[in-house]
GUSEKE-412707 format. One record per residue (C-alpha): x, y, z. Coordinates in pm, whole numbers, plus 50000, padded with zeros to 5 digits. Example, Ala and Ser with C-alpha at 12.3 -4.5 7.8 and 13.67 -1.06 7.14 Angstrom:
! GUSEKE-412707
51230_49550_50780
51367_49894_50714
***
This chain:
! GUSEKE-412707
26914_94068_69996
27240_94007_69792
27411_94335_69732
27538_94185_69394
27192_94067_69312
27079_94421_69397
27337_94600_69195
27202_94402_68891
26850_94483_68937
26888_94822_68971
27123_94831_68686
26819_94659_68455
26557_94876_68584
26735_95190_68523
26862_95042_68185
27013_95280_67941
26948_95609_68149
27161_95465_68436
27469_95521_68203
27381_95865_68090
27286_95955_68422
27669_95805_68540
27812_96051_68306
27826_96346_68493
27682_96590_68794
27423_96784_68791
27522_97010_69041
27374_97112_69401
26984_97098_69465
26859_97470_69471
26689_97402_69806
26764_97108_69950
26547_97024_70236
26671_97105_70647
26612_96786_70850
26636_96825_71193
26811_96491_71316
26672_96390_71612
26477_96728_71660
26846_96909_71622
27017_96730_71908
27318_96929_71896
27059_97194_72037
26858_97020_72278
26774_96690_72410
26757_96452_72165
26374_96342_72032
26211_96526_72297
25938_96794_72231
26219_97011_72391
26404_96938_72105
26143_96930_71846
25947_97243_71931
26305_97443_71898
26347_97268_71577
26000_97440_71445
26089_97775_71611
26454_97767_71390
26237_97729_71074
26353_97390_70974
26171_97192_70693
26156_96850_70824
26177_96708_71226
26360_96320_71187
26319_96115_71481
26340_95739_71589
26022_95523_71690
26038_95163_71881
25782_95002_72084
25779_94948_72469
25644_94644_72630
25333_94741_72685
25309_94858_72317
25375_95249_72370
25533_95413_72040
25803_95560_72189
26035_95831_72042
26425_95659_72106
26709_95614_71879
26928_95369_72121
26772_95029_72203
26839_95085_72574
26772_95406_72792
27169_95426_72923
27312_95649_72696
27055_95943_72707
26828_95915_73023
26911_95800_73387
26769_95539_73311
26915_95201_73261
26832_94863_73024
26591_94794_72658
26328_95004_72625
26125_94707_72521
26183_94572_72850
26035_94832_72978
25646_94952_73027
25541_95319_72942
25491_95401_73317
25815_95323_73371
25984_95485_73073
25771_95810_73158
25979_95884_73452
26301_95871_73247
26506_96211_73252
26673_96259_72871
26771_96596_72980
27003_96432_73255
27341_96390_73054
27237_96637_72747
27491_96920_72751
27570_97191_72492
27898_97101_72305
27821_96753_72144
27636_96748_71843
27415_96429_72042
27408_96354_72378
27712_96195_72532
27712_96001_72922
28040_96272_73044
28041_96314_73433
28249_96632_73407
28024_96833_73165
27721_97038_73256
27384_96921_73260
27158_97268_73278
26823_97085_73167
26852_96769_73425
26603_96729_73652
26362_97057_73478
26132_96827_73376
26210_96708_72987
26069_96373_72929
26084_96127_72657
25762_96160_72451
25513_95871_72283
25452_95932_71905
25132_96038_71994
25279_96375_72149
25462_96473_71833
25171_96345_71569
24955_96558_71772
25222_96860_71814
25243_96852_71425
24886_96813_71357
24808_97141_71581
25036_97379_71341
24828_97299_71085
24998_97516_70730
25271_97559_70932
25399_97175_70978
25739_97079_70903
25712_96754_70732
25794_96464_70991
26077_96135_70891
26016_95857_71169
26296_95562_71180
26188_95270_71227
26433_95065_71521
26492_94752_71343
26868_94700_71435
27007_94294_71388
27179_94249_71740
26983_94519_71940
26717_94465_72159
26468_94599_71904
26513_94376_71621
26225_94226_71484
26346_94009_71126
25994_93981_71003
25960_94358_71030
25619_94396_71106
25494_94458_71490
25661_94826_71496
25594_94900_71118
25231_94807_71181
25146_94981_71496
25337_95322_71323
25069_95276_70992
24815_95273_71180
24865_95527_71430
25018_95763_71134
24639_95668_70983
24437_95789_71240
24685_96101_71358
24516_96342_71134
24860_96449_70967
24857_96445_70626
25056_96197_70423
25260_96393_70186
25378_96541_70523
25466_96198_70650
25799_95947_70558
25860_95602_70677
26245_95509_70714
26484_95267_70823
26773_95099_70799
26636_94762_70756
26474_94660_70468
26158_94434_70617
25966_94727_70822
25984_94945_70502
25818_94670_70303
25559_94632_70548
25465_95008_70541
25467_95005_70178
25209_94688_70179
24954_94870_70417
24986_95143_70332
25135_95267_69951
25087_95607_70014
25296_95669_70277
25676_95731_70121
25948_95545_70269
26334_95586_70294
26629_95339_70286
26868_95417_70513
27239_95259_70423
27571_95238_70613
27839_95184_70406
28087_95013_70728
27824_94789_70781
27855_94702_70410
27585_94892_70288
27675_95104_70044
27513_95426_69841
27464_95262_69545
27298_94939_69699
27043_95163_69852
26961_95288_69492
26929_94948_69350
26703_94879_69646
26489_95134_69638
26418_95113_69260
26339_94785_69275
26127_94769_69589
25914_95124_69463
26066_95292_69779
26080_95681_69741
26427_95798_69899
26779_95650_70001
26974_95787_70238
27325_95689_70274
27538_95862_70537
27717_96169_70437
28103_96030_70441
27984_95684_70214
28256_95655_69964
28048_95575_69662
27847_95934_69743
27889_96092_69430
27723_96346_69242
27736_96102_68940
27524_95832_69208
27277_96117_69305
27218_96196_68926
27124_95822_68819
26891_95821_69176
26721_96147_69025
26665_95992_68682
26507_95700_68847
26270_95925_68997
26396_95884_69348
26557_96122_69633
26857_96120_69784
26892_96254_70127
27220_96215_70329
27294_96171_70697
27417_96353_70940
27709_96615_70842
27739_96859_71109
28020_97089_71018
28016_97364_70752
28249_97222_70564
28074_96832_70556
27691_97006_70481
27927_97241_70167
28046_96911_70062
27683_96724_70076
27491_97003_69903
27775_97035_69629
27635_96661_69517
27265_96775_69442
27093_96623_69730
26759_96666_69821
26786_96671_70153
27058_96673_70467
26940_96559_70790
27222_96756_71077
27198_96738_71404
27234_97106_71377
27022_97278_71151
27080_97651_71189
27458_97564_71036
27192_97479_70726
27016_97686_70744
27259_97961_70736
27451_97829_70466
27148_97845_70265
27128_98220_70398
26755_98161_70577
26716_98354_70912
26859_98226_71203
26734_98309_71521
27010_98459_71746
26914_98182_72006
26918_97840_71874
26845_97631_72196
26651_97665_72493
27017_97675_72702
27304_97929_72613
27661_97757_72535
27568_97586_72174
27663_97729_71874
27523_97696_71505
27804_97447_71373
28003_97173_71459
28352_97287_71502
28221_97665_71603
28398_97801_71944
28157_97804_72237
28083_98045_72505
28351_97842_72729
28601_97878_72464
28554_97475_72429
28528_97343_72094
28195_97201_71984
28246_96797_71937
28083_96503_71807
28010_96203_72041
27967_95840_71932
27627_95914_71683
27611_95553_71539
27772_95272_71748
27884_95061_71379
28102_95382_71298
28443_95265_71243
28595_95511_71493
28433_95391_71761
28530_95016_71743
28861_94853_71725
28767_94497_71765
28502_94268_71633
28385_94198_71937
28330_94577_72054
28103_94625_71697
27723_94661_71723
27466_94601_71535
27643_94280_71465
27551_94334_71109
27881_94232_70995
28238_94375_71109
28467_94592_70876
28687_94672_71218
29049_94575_71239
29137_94259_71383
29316_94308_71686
***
């Protein structure tokens, strides 16, 4: 859709509270909600039960993870398109059948120091070849659904990427097969949140299903920016937007008019303790880090003293390991402009804001 067309229907909808709501802050959420991104990949392998069951034991509120369909119609728990970056494993997941994607190893280039995994020959690798396996959406509805009271709420992605291997324009063969297998998983639905970045899956979910709550995900290189997603989701009756935590037109005065419309505002992914200070300091309602005990401590909840299954990690981005190497961040989303320098190096080819070379 338009971003000027959705500008101007948000602006109507919201009508005269949008400007009082523009007026000022209201300050930082009281408790904003811990997302674990990816399970807390900074801490484990990313969206493996590894990951998420260490999420659970760290007391976070929420486990985010990434769902896309293999091609014999598994839900499968990946954020890339293609198995390279995180398994030994090579080529599209949706190329690929479940019996083949089961003997994929996403503990093989995980090592502590990146806040996500990162392919680097020279690093360790202390969980490759123990065993960690990528896991069907089955494992973690039914993981969830077994702690009963105790349940962090669960935020599944949709993979609907223009230019990946995933991408489905009408939006509705992943979006349909996740309704219905969040409808018979037993997990209840105020527990449960539908997102993506593209906006076709989330209207599908929201036409079979109106309960379940969905979230707009924006990315302000790819020239989606915060207060797009706010026009969006008021005029499409989603429930959250989530821009990513460095979007320009973040503001506290943005996350005040999304609050008046009745919607949420979660951010993505700031993994240092000065970026989560920052987020929380515009009233969020939610951060979703790749390491949640930083959070978590900020917030000054418990922390366990161990925050992975593997020594060498530590709390924040930033924070001094064991090996006296600095924790880093690896290439998290592949549009981010530090990670391209030509047009034809940019993907998703949702558009190109890189310089010309």
């Amino acid at each position: 859709m338009c971003l000027r067309l959705l500008l101007l229907v948000g602006g109507l909808l919201l009508g005269p509270c949008w400007n009082a709501a523009l007026a000022g802050p209201t300050g930082q959420a009281a408790t904003p909600v811990v997302s674990a991104h990816r399970g807390g990949a900074a801490y484990a392998p990313e969206n493996t039960m590894l990951a998420f069951r260490n999420a659970v034991r760290l007391g976070v509120d929420e486990l985010e993870t990434d769902v896309q369909l293999t091609r014999d119609g598994q839900l499968v728990l990946l954020h890339d398109d293609t198995l390279d970056r995180t398994t030994n494993c090579t080529g599209a997941l949706a190329d690929r059948s479940w019996a083949e994607v089961a003997r994929c190893d996403p503990g093989y280039w995980w090592s502590p120091g990146p806040s996500q995994t990162v392919r680097a020959a020279h690093a360790p690798h202390p969980l490759r070849g123990t065993g960690v396996r990528l896991p069907r959406l089955a494992d973690l509805l039914g993981y969830v659904r077994g702690l009963g009271s105790r349940a962090p709420r669960l935020s599944i992605e949709i993979k609907d990427i223009p230019g990946e291997a995933n991408f489905d324009p009408v939006g509705t063969t992943v979006a349909t097969a996740l309704v219905t297998a969040l409808q018979r998983s037993g997990v209840p639905h105020d527990r449960l949140l539908v997102q993506s970045f593209f906006p076709t899956p989330l209207e599908t979910v929201k036409r079979l299903d109106p309960r379940l709550r969905t979230q707009f995900l924006t990315s302000s290189p790819t020239g989606q920016p915060a207060l797009a997603g706010l026009a969006y989701v008021t005029a499409r009756g989603h429930n959250v937007m989530a821009p990513e935590s460095t979007a320009p037109d973040l503001t506290a005065q943005v996350v005040a008019a999304a609050h008046t419309a009745g919607r949420q505002v979660f951010t993505y992914t700031p993994d240092t303790e000065r970026a989560l200070r920052a987020a929380r300091v515009l009233g969020v309602d939610g951060l979703i880090t790749n390491r949640p005990a930083c959070l978590l401590r900020l917030l000054g909840r418990p922390v366990p003293a161990r925050l992975g299954p593997v020594g060498g990690v530590t709390a924040c981005e930033g924070d001094r390991t064991t090996t006296g190497l600095a924790d880093r961040p690896g290439m998290q989303y592949p549009q981010q402009l530090g990670n391209v320098s030509t047009c034809a190096q940019f993907r998703p080819r949702r558009g190109c804001a890189a310089p010309s070379p």
